[in-house]
C-alpha positions, -999 to +999 in steps of 0.1 A: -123-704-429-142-683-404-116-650-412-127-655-448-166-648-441-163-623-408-164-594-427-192-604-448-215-619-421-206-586-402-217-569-431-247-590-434-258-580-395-258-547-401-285-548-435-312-526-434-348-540-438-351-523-465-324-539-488-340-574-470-373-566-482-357-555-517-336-587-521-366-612-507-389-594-532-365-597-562-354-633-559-392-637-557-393-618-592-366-638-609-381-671-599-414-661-613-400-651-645-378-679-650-415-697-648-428-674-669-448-659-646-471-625-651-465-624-610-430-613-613-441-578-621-460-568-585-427-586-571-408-563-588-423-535-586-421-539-546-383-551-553-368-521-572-388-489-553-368-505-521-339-507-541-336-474-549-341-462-513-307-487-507-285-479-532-289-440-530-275-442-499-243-458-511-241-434-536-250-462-567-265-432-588-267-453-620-281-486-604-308-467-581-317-449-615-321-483-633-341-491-604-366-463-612-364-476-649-377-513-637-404-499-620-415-484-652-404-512-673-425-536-646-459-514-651-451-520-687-440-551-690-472-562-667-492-544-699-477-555-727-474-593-714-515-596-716-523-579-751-555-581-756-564-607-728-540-631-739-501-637-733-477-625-755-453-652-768-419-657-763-399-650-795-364-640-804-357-608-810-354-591-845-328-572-862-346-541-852-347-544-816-311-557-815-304-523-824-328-507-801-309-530-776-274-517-788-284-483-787-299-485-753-262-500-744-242-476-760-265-444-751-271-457-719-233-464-709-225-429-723-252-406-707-251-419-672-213-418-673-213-384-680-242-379-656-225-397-633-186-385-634-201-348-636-229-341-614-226-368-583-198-380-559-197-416-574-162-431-576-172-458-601-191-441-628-179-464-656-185-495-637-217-483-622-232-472-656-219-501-677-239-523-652-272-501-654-270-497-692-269-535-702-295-543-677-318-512-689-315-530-723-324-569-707-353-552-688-368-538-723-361-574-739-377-590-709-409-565-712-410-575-748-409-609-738-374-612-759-352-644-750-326-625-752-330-606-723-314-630-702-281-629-719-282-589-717-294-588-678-266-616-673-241-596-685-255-569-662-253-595-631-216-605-640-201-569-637-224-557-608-212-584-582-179-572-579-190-537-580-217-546-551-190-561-529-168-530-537-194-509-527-200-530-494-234-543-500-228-581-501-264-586-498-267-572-530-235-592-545-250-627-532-283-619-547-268-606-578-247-638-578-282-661-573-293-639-595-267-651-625-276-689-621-312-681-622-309-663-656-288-692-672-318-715-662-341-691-673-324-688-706-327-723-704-363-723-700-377-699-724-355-714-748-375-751-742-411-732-742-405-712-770-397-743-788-426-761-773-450-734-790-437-734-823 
């Protein structure tokens, strides 16, 4: 048993503060917006600029660039969520923003692979920009305040574990893993107070 988790608790030793400080922060985020929390926003904002100091360095172009994208989707999403004093409610989302969500996907997927695959050293451009892309599109649900967006960052969260542990960040993979379960119970959730204010 010990041979299976050496490697990762040596792994774990050797963390930088900063990818701490970004994993602390962010698990902080989730949990306030599975509550349905305005909070989660400051959280994340803290969250995602150190996460994009972390995964620069291992050369995670697409997923640091994502990073920059929640921190604009956080000052946004902390906007939108009090329109005119008041919260927003939760609501599914339309036929129109499904395909804003699609294109995001399918633009997204497209434009950082070939960002990716042609102007940096990456050696997992498709992975690494099919991760970013889905989660670019949960993080717009989420800012609209869009059930859905945990079935889109979720997705996101299923293909970056492996990816994180490939990449030999298994701080990142566990909270990415933590990270999953939250999202189903946030799903959960949203689900229960959107039906409560019907």
């Amino acid at each position: 048993m010990q041979e299976i988790f050496y490697p990762l608790i040596e792994q774990l030793k050797i963390t930088s503060v900063w990818e701490w400080i970004a994993v602390v922060f962010g698990l902080i985020q989730v949990l306030l917006a599975w509550r349905n929390k305005i909070l989660l926003y400051p959280a994340g904002i803290i969250s995602t600029s150190c996460s994009i100091l972390v995964l620069t360095n291992v050369h995670l172009f697409a997923e640091a660039f994502l990073n920059l994208y929640y921190l604009i989707m956080s000052v946004y999403g902390w906007w939108n969520w009090k329109q005119e004093g008041k919260e927003i409610p939760i609501s599914k989302a339309n036929q129109k923003e499904w395909l804003i969500t699609l294109v995001i996907v399918i633009f997204g997927w497209w434009i950082l692979y070939f960002l990716l695959s042609r102007f940096t050293p990456s050696d997992v451009p498709i992975w690494d920009a099919l991760v970013s892309s889905t989660a670019w599109a949960g993080m717009w649900l989420l800012a609209r305040r869009k059930i859905e967006n945990w079935i889109l960052l979720n997705i996101s969260n299923a293909l970056a574990v492996p990816l994180q542990f490939h990449k030999q960040i298994p701080l990142y993979a566990i909270f990415t893993f933590i990270l999953f379960i939250i999202a189903i119970l946030g799903f959960v959730n949203w689900r229960r107070l959107m039906n409560v204010h019907k």
